[in-house]
Backbone bond lengths (Angstrom), bond angles and torsions (degrees), N, CA, C in turn:
res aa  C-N    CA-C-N  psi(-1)  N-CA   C-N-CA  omega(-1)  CA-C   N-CA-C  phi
1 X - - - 1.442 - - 1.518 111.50 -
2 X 1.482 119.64 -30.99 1.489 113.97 158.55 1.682 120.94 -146.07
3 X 0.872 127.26 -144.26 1.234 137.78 -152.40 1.398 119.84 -171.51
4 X 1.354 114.62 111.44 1.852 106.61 164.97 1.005 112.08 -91.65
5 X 1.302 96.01 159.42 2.194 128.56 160.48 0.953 114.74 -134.48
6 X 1.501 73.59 153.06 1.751 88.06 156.80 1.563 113.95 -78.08
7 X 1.300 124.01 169.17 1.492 118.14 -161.73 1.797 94.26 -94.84
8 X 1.364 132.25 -3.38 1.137 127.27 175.49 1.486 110.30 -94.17
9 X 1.249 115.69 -15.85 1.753 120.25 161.58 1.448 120.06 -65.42
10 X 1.484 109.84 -7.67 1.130 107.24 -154.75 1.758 112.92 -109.89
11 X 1.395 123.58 125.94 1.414 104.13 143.38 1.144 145.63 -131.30
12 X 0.988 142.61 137.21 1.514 143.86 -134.64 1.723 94.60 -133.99
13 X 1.713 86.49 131.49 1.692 91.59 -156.72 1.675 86.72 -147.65
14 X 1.469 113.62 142.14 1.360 129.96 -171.16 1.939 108.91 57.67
15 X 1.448 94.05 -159.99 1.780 107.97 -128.40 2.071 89.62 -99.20
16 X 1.320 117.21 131.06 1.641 113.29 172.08 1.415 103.71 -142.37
17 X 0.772 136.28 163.92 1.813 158.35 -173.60 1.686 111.39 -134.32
18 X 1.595 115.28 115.38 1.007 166.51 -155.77 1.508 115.19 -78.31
19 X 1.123 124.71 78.65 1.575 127.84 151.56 1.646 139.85 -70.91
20 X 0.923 102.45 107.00 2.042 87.72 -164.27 1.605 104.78 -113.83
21 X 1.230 115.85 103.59 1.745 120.02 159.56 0.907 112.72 -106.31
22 X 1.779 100.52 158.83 1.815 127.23 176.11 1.364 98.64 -95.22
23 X 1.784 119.56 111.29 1.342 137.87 146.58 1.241 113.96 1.70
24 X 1.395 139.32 108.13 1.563 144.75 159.76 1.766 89.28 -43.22
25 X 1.452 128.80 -62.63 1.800 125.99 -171.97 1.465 98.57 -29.56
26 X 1.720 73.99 173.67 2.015 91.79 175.57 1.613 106.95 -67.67
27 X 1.348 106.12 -30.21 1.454 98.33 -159.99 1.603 106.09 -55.43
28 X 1.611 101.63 -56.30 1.199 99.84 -175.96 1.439 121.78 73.93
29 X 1.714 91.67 53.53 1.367 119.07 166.94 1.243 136.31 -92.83
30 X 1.153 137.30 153.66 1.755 138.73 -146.94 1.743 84.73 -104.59
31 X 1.500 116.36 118.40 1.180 126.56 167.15 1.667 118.92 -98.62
32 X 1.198 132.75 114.67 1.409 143.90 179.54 1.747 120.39 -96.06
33 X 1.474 99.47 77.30 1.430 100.84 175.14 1.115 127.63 -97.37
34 X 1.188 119.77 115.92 1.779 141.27 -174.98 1.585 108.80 -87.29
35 X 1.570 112.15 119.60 0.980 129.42 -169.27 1.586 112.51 -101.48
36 X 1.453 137.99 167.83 1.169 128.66 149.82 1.640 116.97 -88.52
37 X 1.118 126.73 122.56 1.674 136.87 -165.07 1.653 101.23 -79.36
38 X 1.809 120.31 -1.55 1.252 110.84 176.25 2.259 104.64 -90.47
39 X 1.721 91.12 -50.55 1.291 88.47 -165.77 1.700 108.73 -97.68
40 X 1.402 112.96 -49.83 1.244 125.27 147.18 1.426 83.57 137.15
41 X 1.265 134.63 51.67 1.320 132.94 153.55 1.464 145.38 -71.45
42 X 1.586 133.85 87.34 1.256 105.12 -151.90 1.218 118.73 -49.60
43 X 1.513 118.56 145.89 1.583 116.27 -159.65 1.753 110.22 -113.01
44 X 1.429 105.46 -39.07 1.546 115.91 163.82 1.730 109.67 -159.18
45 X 1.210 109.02 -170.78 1.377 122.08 -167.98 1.365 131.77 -117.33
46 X 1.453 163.47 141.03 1.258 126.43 142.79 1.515 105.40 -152.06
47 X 1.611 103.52 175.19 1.887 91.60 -175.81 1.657 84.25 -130.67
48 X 1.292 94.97 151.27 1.623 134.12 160.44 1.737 97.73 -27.60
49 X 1.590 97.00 -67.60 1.970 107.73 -168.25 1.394 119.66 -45.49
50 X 1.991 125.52 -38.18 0.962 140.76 -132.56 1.593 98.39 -153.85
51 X 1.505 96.73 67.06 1.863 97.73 178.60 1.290 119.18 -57.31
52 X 1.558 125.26 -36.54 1.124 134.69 169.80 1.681 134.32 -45.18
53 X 1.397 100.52 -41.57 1.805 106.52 163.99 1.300 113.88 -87.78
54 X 1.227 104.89 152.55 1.515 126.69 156.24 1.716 103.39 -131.49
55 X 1.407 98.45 127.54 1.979 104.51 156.09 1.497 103.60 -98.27
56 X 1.231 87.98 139.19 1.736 110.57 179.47 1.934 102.06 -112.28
57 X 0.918 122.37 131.60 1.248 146.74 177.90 2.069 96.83 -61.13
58 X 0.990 124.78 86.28 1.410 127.65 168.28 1.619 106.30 -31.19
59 X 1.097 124.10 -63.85 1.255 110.45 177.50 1.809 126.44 -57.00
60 X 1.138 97.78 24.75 1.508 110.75 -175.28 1.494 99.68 -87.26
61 X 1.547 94.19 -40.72 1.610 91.01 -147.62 1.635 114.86 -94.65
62 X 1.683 113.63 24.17 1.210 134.18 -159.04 1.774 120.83 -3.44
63 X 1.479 86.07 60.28 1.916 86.56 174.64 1.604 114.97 -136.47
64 X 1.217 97.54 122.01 1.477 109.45 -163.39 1.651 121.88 -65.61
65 X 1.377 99.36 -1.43 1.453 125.94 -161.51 1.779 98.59 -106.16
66 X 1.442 118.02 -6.49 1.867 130.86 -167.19 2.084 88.09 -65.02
67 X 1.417 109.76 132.01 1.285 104.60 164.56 1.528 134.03 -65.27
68 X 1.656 119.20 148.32 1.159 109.00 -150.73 1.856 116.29 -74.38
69 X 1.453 121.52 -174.37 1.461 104.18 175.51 1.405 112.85 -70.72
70 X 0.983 122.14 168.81 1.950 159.67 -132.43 1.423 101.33 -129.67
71 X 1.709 100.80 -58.17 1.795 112.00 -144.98 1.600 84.29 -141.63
72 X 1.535 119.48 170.51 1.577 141.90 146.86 1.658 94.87 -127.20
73 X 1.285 77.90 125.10 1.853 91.98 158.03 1.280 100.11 -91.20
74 X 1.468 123.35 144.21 1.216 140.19 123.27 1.959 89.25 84.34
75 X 1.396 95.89 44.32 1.317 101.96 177.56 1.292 117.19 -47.08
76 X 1.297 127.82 -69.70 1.519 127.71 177.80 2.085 124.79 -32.03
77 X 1.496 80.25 -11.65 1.896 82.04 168.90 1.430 105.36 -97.72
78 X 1.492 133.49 -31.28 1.119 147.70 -158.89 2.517 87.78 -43.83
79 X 1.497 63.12 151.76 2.325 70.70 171.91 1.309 85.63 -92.08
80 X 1.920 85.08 145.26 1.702 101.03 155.96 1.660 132.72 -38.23
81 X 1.191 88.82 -42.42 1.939 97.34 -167.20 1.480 85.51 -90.09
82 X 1.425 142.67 28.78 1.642 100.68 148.87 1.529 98.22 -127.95
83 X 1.461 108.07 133.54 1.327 124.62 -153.41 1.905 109.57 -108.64
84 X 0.860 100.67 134.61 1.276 93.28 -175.35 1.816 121.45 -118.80
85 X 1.429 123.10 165.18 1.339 111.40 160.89 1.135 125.56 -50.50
86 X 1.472 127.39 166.00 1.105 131.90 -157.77 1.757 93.40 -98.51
87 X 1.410 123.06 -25.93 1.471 138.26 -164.93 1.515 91.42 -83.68
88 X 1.137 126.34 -15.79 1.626 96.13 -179.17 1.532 108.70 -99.90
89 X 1.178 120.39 142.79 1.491 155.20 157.74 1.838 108.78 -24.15
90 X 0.938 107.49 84.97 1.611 91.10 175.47 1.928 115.60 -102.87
91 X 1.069 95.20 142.16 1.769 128.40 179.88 1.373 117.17 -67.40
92 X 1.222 134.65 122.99 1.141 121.58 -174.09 1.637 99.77 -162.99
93 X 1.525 109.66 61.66 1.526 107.78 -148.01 1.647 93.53 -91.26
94 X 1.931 135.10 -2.29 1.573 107.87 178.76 1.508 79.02 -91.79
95 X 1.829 144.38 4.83 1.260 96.32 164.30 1.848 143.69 -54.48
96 X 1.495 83.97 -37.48 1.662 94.07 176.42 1.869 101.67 -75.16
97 X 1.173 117.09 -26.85 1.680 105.66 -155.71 1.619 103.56 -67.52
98 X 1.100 124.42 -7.41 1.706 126.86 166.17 1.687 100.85 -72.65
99 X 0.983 132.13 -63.47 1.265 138.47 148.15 1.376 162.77 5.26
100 X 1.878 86.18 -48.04 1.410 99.79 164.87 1.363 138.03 -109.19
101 X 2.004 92.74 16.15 1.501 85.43 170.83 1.828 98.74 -80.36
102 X 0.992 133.37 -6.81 1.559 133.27 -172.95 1.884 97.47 -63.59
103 X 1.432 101.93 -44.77 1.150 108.72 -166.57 1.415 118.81 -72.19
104 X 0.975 100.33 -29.67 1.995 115.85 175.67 1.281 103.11 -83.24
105 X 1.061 119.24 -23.24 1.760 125.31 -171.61 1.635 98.49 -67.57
106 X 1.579 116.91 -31.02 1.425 128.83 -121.78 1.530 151.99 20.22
107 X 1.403 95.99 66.81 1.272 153.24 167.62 1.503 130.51 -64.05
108 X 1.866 106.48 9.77 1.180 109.47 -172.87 1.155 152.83 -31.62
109 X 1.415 87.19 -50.22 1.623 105.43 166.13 0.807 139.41 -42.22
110 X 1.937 107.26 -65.02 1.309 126.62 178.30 1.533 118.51 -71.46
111 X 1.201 111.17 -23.03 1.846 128.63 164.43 1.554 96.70 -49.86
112 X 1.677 111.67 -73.08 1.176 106.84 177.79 1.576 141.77 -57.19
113 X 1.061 115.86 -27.77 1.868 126.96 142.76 1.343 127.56 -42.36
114 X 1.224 110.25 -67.54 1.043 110.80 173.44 1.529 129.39 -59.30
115 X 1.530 115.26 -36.32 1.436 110.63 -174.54 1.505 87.06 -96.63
116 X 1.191 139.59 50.04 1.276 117.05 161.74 1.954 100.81 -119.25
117 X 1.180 85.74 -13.25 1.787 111.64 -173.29 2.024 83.42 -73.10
118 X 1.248 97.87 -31.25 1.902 88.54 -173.69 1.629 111.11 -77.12
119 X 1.376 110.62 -20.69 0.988 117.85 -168.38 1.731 119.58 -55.87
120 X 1.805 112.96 -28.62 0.830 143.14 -162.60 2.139 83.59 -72.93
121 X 0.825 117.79 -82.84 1.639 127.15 168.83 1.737 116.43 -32.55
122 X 1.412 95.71 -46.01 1.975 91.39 174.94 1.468 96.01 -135.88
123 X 1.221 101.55 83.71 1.671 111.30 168.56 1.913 124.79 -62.81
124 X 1.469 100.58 -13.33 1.558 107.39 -171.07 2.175 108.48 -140.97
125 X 1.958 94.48 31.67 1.008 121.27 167.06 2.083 111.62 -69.19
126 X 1.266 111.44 69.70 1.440 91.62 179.00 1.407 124.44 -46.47
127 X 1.450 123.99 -40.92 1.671 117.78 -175.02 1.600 103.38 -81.96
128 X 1.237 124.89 -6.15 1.696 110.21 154.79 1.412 96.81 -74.89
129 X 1.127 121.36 -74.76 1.624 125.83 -164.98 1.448 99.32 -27.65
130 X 1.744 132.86 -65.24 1.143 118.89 -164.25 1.898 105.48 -77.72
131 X 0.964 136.44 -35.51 1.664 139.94 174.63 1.810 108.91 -30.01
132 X 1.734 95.96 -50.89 1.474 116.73 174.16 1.566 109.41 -72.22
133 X 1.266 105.81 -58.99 2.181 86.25 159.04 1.152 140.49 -30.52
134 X 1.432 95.73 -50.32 2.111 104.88 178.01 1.223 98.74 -75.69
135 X 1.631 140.81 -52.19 1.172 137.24 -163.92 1.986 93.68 -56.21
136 X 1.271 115.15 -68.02 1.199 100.19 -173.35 1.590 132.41 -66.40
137 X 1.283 114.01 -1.48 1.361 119.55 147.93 0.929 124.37 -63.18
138 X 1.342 123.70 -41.38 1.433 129.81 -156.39 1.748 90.96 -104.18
139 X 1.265 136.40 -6.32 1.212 107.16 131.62 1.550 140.99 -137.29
140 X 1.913 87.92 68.61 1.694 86.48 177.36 1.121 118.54 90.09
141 X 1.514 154.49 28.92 1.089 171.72 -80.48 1.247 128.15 141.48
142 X 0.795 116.43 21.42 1.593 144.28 177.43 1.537 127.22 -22.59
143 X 1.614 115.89 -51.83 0.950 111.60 177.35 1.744 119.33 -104.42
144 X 1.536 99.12 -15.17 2.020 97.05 149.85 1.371 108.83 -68.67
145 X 1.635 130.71 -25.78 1.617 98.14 -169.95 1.306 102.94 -97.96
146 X 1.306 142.18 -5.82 1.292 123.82 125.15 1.301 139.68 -27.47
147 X 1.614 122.39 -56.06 0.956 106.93 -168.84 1.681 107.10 -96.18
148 X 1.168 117.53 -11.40 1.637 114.89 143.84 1.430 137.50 -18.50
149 X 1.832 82.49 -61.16 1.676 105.57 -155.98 1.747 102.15 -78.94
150 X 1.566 100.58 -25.70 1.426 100.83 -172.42 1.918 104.25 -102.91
151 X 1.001 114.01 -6.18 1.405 102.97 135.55 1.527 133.60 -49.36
152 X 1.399 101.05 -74.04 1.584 123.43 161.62 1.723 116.46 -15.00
153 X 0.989 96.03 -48.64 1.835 125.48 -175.53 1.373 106.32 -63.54
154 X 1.309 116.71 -58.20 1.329 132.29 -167.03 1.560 109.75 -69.26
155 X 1.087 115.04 -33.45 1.109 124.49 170.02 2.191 123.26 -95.88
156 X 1.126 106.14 -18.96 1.379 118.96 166.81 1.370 118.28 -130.36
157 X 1.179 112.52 67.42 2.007 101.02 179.68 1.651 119.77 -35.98
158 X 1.490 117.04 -39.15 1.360 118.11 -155.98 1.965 101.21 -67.53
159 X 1.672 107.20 -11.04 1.648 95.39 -171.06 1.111 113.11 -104.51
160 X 1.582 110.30 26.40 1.808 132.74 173.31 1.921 87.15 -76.27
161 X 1.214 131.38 -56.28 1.545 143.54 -173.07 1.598 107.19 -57.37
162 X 1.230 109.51 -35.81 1.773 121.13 -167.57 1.769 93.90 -101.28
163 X 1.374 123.02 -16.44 1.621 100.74 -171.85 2.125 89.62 -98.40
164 X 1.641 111.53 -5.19 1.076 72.96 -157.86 1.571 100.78 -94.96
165 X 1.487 122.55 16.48 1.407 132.20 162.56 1.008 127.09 -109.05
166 X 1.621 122.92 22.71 1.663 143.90 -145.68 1.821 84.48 -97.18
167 X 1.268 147.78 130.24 1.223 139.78 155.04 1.590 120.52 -60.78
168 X 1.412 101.58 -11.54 1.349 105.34 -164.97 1.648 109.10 -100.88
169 X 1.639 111.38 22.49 1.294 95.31 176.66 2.243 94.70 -134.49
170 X 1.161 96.15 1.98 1.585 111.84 149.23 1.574 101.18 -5.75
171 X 1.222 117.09 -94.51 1.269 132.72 -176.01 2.231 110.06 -33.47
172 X 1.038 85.34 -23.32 1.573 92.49 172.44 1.270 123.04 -116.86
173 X 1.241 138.43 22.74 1.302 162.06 178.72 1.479 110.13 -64.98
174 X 1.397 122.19 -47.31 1.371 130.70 -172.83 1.776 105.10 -89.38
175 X 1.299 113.23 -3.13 1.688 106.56 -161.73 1.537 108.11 -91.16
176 X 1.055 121.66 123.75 1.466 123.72 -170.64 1.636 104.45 -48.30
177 X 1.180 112.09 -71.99 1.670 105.54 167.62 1.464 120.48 -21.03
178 X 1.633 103.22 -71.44 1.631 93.40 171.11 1.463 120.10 -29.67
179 X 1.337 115.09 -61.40 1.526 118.11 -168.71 1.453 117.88 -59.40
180 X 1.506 95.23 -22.47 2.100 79.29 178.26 1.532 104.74 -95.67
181 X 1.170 135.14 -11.48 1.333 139.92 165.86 1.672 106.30 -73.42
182 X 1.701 127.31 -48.33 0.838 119.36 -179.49 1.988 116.56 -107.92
183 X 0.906 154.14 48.93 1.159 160.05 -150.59 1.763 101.27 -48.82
C-alpha cells in the first residue's frame, strides 16, 4: 500500500493539501498526509520527527511492474481474504505492547514466557523473536536468546545493526555464538 524514501529519491511535482495527526501509538508521532486537492487521494506521507522519509502511496505510481511488499504493518488487522507471500515480514507490534510493561517492570522472565506462548500465533514475528532475545538475556538465558535472536535475523537482517547496540544483550557480549550472529 506504500513505499518509503529517502527524501533525495524523491520528486514531488504539482499542487496537494495537507492533513497532520498525532499517532493513536505510544510514540505519538505527528503524521503529515498530503492529499491530491483534485480527487482527494492520499498521495504521499511524511512526519515532522523524520525529515528524511517520505511514504508514497504505491498506488500513485500506477505501474503494474512496482516490486512486491517486503513487510505488513499491523498484520493482525490485515482481512482474511488478502493473502500474502510467505517471504514477507509481517508486523504485529500491539502484540508485544501488552508485554512490555513486564519488561520495564523487569519482569524478564515472565515477558519471556509469555511472549513465547505468542510465538505459537506469529511464528515468523521478527520483533517478538528479538523482544524474547533481550528478555532472555536480560535474564540469564543465554542460549534461547541466541537462538531467538538469530532466528529474528533470519528473518529481519536490518536488526543484526540494532542488536549490536541493544544494551540489553550486554550480558552476551563475551559468548562466541553471540559474536558470529552479532560481529
Amino acid at each position: 500500500m506504500q513505499a518509503g524514501f529517502n527524501k533525495d529519491q524523491v520528486q514531488i511535482g504539482g499542487r496537494f493539501n495537507d492533513y497532520s495527526r498525532i499517532s493513536d501509538e505510544a510514540d505519538r508521532k505527528e503524521h503529515v498526509l498530503h492529499f491530491c486537492p483534485e480527487c482527494g487521494s492520499q498521495v504521499f506521507s511524511t512526519e515532522p520527527t523524520e525529515p528524511d522519509l517520505i511514504v508514497v502511496s504505491i498506488g500513485s505510481f500506477a505501474d503494474p511492474t512496482f516490486p512486491p511488499p517486503t513487510e505488513s504493518s499491523y498484520d493482525s488487522r490485515r482481512h482474511p481474504w488478502i493473502q500474502l507471500p510467505d517471504t514477507v515480514e509481517r508486523h504485529v507490534p500491539e502484540v508485544w505492547q501488552e508485554l512490555h510493561p513486564l519488561y520495564e517492570a523487569g519482569a524478564y522472565e515472565e515477558a519471556a514466557a509469555r511472549a513465547r506462548e505468542l510465538l505459537e500465533a506469529y511464528p515468523r514475528n521478527a520483533r517478538l523473536l528479538y523482544n524474547i532475545a533481550c528478555c532472555e538475556s536480560l535474564a540469564g538465558r543465554k542460549e534461547d536468546a541466541i537462538e531467538h535472536l538469530r532466528l529474528a535475523l533470519e528473518i529481519a537482517e536490518p536488526l543484526r545493526e540494532f542488536a549490536a547496540g541493544d544494551s540489553d544483550f550486554d550480558p552476551l557480549r563475551g559468548d562466541p555464538e553471540f559474536q558470529k550472529l552479532v560481529p
